[in-house]
Biopython code that builds the backbone (N, CA, C, O; Angstrom):
import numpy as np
from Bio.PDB.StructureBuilder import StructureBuilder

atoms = [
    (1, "UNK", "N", (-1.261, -12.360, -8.809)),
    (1, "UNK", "CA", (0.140, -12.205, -9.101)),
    (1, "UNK", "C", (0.986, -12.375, -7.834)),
    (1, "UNK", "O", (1.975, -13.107, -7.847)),
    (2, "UNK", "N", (0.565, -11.637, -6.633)),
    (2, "UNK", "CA", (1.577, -11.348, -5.477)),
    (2, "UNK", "C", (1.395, -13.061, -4.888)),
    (2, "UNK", "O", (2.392, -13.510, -4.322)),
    (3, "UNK", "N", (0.177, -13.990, -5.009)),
    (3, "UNK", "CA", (-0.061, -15.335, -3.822)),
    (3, "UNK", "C", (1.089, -16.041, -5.432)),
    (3, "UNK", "O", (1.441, -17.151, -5.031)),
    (4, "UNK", "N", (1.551, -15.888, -6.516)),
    (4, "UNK", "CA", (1.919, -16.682, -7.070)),
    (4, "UNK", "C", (0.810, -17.584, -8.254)),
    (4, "UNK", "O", (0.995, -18.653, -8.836)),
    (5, "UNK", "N", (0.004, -16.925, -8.275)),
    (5, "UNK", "CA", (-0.818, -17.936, -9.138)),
    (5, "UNK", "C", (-0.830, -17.427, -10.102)),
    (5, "UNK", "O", (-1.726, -17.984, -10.737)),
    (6, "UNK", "N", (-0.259, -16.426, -10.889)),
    (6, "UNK", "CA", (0.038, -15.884, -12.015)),
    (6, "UNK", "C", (1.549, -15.914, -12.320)),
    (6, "UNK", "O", (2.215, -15.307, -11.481)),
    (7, "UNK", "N", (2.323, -16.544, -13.441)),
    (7, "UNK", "CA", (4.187, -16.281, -13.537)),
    (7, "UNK", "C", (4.007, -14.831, -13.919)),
    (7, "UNK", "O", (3.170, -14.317, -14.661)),
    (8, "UNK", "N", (4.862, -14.371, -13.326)),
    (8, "UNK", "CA", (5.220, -12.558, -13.755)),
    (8, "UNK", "C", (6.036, -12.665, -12.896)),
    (8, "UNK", "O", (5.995, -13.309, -11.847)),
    (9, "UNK", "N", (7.293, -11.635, -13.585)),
    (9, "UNK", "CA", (8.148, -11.379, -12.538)),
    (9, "UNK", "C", (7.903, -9.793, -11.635)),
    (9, "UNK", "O", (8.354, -8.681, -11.909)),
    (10, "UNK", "N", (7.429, -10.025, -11.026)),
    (10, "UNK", "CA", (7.407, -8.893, -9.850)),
    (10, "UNK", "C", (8.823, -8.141, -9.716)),
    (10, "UNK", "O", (9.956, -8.472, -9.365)),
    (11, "UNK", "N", (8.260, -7.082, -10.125)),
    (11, "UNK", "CA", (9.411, -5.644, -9.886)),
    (11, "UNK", "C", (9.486, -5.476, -8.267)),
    (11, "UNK", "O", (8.540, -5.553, -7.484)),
    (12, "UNK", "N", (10.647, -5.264, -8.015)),
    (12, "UNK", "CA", (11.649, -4.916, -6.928)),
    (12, "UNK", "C", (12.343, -6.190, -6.149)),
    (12, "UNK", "O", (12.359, -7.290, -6.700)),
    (13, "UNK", "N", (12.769, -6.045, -5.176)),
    (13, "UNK", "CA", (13.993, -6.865, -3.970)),
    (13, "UNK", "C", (13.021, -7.636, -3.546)),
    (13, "UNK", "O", (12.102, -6.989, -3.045)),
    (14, "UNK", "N", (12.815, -9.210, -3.561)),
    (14, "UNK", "CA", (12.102, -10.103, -2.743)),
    (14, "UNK", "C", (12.872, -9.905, -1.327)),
    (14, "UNK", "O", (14.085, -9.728, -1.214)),
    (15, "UNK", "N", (11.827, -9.978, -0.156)),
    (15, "UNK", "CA", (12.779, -10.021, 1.233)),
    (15, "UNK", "C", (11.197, -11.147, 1.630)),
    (15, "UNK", "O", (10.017, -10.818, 1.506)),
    (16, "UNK", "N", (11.684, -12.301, 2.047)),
    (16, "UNK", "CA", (11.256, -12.943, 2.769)),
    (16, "UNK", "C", (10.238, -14.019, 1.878)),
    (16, "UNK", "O", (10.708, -14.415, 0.812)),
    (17, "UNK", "N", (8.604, -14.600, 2.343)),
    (17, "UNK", "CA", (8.346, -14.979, 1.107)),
    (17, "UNK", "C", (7.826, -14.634, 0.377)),
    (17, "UNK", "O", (7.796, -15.022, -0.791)),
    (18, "UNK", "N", (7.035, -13.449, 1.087)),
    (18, "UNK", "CA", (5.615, -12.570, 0.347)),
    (18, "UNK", "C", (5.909, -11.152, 0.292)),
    (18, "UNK", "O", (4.898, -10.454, 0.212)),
    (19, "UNK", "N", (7.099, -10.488, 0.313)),
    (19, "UNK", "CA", (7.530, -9.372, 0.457)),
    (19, "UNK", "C", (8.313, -9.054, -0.874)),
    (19, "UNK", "O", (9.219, -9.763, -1.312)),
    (20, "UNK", "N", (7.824, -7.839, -1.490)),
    (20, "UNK", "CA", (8.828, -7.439, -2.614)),
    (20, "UNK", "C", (8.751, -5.477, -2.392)),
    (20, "UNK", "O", (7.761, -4.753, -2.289)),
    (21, "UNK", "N", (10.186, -5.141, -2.386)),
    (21, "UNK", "CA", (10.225, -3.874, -2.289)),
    (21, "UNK", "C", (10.927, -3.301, -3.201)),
    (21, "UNK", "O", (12.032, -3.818, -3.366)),
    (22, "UNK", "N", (10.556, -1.962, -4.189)),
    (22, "UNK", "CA", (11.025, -1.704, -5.103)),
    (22, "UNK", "C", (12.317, -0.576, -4.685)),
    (22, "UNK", "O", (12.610, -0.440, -3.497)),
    (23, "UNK", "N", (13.042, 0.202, -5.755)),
    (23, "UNK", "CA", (13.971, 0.760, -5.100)),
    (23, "UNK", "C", (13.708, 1.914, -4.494)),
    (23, "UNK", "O", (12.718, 2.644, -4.543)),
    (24, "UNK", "N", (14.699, 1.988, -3.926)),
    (24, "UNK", "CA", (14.584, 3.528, -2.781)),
    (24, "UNK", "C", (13.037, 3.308, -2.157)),
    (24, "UNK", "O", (12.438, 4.343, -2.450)),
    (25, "UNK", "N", (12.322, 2.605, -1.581)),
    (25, "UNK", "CA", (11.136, 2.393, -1.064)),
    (25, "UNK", "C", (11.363, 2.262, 0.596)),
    (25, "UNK", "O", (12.175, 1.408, 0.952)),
    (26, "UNK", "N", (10.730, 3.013, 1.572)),
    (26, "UNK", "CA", (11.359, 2.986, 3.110)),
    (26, "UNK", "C", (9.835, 2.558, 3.808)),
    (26, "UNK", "O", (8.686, 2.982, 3.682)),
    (27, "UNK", "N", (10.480, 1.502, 4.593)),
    (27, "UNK", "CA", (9.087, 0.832, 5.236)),
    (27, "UNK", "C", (9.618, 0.971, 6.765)),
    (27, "UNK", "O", (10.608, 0.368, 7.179)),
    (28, "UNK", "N", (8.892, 1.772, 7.474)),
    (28, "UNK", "CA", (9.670, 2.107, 9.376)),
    (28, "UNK", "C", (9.565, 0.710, 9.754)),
    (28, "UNK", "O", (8.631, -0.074, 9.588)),
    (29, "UNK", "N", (10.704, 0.548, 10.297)),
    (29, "UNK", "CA", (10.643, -0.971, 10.967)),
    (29, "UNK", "C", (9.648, -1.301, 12.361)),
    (29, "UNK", "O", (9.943, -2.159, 13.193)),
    (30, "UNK", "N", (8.760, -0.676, 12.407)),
    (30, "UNK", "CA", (7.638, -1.244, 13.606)),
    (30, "UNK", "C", (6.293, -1.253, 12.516)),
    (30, "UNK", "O", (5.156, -1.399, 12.964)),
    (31, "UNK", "N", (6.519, -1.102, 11.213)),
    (31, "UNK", "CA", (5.452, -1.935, 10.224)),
    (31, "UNK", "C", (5.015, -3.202, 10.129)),
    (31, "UNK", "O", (5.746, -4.182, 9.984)),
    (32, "UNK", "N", (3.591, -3.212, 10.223)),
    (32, "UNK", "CA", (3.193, -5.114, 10.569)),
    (32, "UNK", "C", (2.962, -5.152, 8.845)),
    (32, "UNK", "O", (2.442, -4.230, 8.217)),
    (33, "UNK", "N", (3.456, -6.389, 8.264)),
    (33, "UNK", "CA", (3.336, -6.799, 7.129)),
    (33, "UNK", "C", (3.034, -8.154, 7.213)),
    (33, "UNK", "O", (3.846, -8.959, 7.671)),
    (34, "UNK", "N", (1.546, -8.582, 6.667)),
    (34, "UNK", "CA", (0.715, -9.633, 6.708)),
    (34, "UNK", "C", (0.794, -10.032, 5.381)),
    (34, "UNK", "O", (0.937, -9.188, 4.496)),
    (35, "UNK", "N", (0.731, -11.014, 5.178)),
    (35, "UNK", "CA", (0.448, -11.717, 2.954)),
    (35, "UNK", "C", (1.087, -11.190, 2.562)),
    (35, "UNK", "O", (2.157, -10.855, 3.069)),
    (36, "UNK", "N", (0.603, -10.861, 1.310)),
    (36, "UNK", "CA", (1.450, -11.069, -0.189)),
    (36, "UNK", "C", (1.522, -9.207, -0.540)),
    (36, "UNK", "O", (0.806, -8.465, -1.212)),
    (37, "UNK", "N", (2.392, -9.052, 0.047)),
    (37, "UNK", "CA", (2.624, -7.252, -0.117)),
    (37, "UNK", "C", (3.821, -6.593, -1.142)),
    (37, "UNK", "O", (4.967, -6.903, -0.817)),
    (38, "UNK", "N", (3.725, -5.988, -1.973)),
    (38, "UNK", "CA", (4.418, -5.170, -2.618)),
    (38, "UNK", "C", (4.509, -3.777, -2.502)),
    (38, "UNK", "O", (3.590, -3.043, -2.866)),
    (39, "UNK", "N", (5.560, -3.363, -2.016)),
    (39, "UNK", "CA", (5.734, -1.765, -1.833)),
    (39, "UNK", "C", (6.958, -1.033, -2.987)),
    (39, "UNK", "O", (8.169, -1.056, -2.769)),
    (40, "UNK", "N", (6.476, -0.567, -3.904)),
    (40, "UNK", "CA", (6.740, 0.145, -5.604)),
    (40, "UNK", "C", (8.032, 0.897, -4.827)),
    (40, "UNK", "O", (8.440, 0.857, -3.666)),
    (41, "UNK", "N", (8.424, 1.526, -5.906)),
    (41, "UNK", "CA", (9.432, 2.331, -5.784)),
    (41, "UNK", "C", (9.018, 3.707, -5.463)),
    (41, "UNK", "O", (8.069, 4.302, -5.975)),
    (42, "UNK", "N", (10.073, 4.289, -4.289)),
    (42, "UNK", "CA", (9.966, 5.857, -3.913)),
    (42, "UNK", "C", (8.827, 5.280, -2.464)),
    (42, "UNK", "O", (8.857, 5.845, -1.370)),
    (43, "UNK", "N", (8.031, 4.257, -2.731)),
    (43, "UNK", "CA", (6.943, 4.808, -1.650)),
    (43, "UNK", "C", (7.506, 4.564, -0.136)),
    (43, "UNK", "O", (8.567, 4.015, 0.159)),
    (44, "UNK", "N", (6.472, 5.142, 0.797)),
    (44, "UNK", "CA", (7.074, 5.383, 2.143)),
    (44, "UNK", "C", (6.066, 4.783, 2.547)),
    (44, "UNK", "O", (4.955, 5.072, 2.102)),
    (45, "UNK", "N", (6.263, 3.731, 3.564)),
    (45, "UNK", "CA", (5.345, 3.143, 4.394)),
    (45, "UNK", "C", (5.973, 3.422, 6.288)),
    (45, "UNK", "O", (6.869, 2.820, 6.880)),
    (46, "UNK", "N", (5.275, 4.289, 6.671)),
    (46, "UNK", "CA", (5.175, 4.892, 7.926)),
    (46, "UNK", "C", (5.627, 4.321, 9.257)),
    (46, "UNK", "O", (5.836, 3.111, 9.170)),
    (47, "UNK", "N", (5.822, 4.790, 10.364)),
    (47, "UNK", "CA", (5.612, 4.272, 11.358)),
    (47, "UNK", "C", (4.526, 3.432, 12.035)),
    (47, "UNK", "O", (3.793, 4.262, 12.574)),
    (48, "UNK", "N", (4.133, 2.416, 12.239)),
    (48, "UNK", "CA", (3.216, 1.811, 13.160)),
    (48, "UNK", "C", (2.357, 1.086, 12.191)),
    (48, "UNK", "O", (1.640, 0.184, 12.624)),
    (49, "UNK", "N", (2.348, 1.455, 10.599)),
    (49, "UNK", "CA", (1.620, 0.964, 9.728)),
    (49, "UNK", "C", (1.072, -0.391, 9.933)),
    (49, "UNK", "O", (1.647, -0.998, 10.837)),
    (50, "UNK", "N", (-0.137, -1.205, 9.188)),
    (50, "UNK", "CA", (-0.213, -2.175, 9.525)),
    (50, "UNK", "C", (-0.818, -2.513, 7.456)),
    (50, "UNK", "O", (-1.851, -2.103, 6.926)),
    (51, "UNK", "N", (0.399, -3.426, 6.770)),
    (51, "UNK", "CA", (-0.678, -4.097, 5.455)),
    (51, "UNK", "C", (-0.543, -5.569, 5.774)),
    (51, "UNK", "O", (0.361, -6.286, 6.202)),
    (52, "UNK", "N", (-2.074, -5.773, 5.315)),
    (52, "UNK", "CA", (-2.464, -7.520, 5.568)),
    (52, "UNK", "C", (-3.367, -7.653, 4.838)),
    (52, "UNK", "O", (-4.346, -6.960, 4.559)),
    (53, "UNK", "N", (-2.803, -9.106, 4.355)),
    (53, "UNK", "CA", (-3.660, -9.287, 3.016)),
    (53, "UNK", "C", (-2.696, -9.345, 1.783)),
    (53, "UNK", "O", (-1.494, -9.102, 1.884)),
    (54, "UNK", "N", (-3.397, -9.732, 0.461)),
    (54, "UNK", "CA", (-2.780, -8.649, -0.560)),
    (54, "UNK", "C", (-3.123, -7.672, -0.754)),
    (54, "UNK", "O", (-4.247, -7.241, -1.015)),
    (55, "UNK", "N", (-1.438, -6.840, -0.562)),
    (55, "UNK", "CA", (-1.505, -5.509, -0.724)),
    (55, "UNK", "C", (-0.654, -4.965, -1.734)),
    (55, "UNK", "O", (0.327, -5.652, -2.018)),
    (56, "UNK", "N", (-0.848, -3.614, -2.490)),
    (56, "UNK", "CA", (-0.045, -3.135, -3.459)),
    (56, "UNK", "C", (-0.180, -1.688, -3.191)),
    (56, "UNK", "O", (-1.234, -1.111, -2.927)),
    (57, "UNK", "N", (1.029, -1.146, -3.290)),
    (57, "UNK", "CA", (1.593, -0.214, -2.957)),
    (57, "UNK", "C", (2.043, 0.462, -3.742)),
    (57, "UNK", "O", (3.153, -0.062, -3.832)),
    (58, "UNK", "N", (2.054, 1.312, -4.465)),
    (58, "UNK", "CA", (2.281, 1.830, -5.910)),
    (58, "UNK", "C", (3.341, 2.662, -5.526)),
    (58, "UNK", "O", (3.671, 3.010, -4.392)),
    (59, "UNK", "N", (3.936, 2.995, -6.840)),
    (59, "UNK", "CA", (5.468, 3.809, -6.820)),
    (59, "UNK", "C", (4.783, 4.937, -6.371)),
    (59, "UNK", "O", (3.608, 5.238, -6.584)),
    (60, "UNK", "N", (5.919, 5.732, -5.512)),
    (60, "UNK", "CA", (5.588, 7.075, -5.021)),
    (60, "UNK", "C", (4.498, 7.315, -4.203)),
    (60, "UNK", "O", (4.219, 8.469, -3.878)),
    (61, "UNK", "N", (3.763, 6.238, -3.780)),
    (61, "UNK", "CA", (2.874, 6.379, -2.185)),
    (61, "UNK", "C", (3.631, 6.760, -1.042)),
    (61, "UNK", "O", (4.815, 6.626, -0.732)),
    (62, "UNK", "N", (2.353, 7.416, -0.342)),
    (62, "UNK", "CA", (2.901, 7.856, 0.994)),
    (62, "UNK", "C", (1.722, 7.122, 2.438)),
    (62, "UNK", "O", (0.812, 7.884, 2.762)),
    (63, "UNK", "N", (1.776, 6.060, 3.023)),
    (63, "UNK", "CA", (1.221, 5.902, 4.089)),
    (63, "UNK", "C", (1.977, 6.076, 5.150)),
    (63, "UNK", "O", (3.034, 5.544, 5.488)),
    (64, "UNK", "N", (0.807, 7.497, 6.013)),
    (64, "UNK", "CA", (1.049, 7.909, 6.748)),
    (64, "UNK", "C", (1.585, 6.733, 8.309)),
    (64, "UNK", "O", (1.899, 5.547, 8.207)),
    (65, "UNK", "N", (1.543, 7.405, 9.379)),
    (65, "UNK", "CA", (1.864, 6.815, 10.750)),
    (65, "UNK", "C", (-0.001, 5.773, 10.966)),
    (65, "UNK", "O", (-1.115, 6.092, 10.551)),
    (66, "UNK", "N", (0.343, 4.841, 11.576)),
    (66, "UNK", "CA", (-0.586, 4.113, 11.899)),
    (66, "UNK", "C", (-2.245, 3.892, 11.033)),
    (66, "UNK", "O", (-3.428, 3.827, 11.368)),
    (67, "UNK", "N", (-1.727, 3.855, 10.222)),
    (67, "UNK", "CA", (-2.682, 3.532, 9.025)),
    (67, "UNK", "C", (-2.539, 2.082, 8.875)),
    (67, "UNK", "O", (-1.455, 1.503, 8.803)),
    (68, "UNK", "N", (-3.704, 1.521, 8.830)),
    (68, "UNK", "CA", (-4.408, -0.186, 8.283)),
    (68, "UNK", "C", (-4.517, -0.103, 6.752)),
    (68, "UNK", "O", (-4.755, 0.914, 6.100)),
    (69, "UNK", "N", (-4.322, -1.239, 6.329)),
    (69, "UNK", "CA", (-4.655, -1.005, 4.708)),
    (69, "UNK", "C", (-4.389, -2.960, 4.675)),
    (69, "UNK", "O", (-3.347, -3.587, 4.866)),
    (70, "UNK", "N", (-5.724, -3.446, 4.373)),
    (70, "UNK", "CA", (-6.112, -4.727, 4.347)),
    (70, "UNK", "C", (-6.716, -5.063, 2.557)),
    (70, "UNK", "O", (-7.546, -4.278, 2.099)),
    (71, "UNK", "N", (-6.415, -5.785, 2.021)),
    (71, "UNK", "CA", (-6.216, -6.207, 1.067)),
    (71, "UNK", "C", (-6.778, -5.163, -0.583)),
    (71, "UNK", "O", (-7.645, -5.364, -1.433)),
    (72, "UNK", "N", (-5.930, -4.263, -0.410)),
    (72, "UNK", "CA", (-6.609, -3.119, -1.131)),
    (72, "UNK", "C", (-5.236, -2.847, -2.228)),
    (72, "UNK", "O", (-4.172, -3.368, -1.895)),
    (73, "UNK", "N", (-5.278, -2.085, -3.439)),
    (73, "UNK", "CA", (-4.431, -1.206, -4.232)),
    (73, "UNK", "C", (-4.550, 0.076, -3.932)),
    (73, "UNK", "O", (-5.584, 0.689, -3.669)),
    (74, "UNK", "N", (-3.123, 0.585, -3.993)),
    (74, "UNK", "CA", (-2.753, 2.102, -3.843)),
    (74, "UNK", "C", (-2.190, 2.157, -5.440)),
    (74, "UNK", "O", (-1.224, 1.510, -5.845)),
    (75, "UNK", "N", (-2.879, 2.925, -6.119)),
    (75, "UNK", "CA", (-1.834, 3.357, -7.150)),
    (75, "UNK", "C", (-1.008, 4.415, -6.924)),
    (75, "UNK", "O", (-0.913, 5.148, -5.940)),
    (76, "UNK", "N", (-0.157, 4.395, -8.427)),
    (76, "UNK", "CA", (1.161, 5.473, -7.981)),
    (76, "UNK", "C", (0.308, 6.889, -7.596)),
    (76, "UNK", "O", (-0.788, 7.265, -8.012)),
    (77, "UNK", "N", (1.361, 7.604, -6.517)),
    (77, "UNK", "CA", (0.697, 8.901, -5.889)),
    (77, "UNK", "C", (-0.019, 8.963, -5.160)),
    (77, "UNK", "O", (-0.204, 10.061, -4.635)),
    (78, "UNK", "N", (-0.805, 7.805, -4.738)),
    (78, "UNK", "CA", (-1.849, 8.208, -3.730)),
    (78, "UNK", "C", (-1.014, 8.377, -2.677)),
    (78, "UNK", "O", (0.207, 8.435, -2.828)),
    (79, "UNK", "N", (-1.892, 8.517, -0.960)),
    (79, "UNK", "CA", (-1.393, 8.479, -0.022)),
    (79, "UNK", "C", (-3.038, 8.445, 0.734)),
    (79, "UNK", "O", (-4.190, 8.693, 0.377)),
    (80, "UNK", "N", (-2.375, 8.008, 1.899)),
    (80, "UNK", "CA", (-3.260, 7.404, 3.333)),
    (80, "UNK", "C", (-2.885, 8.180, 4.172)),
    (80, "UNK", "O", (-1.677, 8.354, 4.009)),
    (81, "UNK", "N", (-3.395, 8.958, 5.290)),
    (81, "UNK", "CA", (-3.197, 9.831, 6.274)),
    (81, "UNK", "C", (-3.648, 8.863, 7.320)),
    (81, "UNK", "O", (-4.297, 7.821, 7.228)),
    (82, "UNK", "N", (-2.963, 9.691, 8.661)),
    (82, "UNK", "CA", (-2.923, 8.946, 9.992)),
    (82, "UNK", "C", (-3.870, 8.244, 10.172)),
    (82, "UNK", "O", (-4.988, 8.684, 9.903)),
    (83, "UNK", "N", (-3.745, 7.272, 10.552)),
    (83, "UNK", "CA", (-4.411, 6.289, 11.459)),
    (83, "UNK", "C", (-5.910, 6.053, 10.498)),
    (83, "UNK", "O", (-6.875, 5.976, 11.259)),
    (84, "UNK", "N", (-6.170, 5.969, 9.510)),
    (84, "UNK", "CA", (-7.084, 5.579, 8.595)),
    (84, "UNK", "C", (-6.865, 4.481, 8.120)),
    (84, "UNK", "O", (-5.735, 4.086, 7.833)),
    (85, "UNK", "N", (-8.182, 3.659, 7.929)),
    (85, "UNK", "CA", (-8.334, 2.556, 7.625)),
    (85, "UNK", "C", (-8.890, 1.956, 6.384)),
    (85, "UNK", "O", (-10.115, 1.963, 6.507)),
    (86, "UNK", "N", (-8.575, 1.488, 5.352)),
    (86, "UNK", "CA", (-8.233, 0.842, 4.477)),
    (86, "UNK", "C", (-8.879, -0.752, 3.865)),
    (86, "UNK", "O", (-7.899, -1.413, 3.524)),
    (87, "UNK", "N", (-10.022, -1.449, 3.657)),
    (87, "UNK", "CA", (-10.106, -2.655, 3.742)),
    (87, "UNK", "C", (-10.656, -2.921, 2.395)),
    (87, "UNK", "O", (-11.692, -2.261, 2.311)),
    (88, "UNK", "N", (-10.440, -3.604, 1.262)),
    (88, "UNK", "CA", (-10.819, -4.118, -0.114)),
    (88, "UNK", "C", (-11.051, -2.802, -0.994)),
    (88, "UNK", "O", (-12.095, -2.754, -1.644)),
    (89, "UNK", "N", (-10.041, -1.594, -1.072)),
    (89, "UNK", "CA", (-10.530, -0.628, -1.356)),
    (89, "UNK", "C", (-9.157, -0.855, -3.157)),
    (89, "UNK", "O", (-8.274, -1.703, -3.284)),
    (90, "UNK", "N", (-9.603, 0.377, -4.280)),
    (90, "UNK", "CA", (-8.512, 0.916, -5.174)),
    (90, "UNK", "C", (-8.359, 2.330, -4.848)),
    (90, "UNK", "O", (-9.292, 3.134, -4.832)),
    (91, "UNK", "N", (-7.216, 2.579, -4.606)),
    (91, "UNK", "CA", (-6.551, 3.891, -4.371)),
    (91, "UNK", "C", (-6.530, 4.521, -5.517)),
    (91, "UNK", "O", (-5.456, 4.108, -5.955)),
    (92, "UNK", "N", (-7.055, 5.409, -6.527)),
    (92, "UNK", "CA", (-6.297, 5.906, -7.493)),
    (92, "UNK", "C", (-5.364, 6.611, -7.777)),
    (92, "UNK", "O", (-4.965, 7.200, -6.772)),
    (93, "UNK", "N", (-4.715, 6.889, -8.807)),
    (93, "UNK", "CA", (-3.871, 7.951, -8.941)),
    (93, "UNK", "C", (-4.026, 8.850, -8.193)),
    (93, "UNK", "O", (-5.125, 9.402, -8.136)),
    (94, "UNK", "N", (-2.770, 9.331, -7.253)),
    (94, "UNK", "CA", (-2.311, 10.896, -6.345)),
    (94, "UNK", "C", (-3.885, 11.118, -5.449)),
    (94, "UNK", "O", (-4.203, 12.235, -5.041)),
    (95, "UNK", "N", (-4.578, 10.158, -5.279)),
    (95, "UNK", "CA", (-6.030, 10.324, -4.569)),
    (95, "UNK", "C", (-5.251, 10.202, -2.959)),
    (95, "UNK", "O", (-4.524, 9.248, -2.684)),
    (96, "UNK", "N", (-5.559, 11.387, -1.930)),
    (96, "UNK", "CA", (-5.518, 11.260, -0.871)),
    (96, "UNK", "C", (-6.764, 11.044, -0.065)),
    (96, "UNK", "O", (-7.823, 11.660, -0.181)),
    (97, "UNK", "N", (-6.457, 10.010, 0.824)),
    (97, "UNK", "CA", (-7.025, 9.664, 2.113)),
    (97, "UNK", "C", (-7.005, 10.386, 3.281)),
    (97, "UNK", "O", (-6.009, 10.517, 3.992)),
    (98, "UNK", "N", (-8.113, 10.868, 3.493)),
    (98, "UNK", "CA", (-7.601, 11.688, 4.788)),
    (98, "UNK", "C", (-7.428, 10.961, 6.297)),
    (98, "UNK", "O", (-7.854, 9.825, 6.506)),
    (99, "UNK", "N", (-6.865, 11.627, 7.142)),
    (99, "UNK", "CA", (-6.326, 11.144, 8.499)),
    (99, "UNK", "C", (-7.460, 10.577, 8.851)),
    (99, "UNK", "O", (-8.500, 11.105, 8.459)),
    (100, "UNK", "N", (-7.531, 9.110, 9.852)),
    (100, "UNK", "CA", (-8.945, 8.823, 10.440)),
    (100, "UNK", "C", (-10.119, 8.578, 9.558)),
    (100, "UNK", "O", (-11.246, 8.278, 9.954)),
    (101, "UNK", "N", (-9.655, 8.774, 8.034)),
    (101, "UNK", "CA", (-10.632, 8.039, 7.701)),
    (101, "UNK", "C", (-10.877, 6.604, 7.432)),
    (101, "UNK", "O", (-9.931, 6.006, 6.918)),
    (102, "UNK", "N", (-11.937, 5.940, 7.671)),
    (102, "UNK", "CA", (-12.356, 4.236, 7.183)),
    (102, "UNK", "C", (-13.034, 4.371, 5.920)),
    (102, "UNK", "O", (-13.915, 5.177, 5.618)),
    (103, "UNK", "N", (-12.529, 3.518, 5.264)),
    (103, "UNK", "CA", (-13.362, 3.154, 3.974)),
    (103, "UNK", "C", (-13.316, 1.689, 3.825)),
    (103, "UNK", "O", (-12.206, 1.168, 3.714)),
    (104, "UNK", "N", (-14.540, 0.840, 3.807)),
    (104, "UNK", "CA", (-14.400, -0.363, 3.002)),
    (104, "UNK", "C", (-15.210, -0.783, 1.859)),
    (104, "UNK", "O", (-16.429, -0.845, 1.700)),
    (105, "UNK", "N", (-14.092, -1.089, 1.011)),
    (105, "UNK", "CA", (-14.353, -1.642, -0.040)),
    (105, "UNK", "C", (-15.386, -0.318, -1.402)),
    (105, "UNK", "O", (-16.480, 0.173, -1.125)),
    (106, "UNK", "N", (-14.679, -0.074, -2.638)),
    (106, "UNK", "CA", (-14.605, 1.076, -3.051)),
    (106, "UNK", "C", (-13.448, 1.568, -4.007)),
    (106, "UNK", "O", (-12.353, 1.034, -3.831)),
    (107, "UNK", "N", (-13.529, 2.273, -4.739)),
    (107, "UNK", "CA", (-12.948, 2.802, -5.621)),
    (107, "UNK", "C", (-12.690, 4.116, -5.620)),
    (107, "UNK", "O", (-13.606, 4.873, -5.944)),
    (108, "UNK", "N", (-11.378, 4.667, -5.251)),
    (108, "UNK", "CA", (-11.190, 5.845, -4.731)),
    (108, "UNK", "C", (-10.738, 6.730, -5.635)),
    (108, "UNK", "O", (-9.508, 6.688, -5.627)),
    (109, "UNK", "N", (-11.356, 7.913, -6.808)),
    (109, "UNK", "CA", (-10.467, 8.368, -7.709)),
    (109, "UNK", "C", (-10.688, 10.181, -7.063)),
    (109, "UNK", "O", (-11.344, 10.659, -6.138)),
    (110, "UNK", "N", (-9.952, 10.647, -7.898)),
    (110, "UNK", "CA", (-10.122, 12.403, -7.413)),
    (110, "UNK", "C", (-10.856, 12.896, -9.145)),
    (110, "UNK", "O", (-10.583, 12.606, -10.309)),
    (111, "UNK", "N", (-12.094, 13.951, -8.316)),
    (111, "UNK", "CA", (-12.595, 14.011, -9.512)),
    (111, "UNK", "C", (-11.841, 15.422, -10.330)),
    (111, "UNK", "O", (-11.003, 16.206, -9.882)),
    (112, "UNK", "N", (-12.431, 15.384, -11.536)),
    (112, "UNK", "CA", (-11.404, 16.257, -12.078)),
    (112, "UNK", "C", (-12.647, 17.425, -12.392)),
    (112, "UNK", "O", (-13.771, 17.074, -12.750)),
    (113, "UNK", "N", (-12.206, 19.034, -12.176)),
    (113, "UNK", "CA", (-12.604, 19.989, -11.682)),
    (113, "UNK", "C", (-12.686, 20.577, -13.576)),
    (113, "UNK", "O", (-13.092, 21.705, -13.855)),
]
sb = StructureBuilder()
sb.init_structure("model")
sb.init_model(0)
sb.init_chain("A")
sb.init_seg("    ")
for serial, (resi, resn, name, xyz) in enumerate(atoms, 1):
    if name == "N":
        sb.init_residue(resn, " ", resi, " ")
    sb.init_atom(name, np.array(xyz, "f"), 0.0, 1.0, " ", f" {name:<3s}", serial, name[0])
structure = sb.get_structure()
């Protein structure tokens, strides 16, 4: 969907060619943004962040300060803590990442108690 090889219209503000940001969504301007990235509505993308690749960013995420996140899904709610790394992974629902952690490639859900 995000490289274009699917028609859909992608929810939120196109900025540039591979960039779509939904509303009220705050990305710190020393964020490196590589490919075909979508950041949902409400979510916060951090200081120093780095997404590359396709990336998706689900409404109401939170990536923390200096967090990598390389061609992976965040669904809505998750979040990424400091400086953790990110590579071919699914975020699930409100599933947190903790600070410093690496994960590649994986399916991240929270189990239910």
């Amino acid at each position: 969907m995000l490289s274009g090889k699917v028609k859909i219209k992608i929810p939120g503000e196109k900025r540039g060619k591979s960039l779509w940001v939904g509303e009220h969504a705050q990305i710190h301007p020393s964020a490196t943004i590589e490919g075909h990235v979508l950041v949902g509505q409400d979510a916060v993308v951090g200081r120093g962040v780095t997404l590359a690749g396709d990336v998706t960013v689900g409404t109401d995420c939170w990536i923390r300060p200096n967090a990598t996140i390389k061609r992976s899904i965040l669904l809505p709610g998750s979040s990424v803590g400091d400086g953790a790394y990110l590579e071919d992974c699914i975020v699930g629902h409100g599933y947190d990442v903790r600070a410093g952690e690496t994960i590649r490639g994986g399916a991240l859900i929270r189990r239910s108690h």
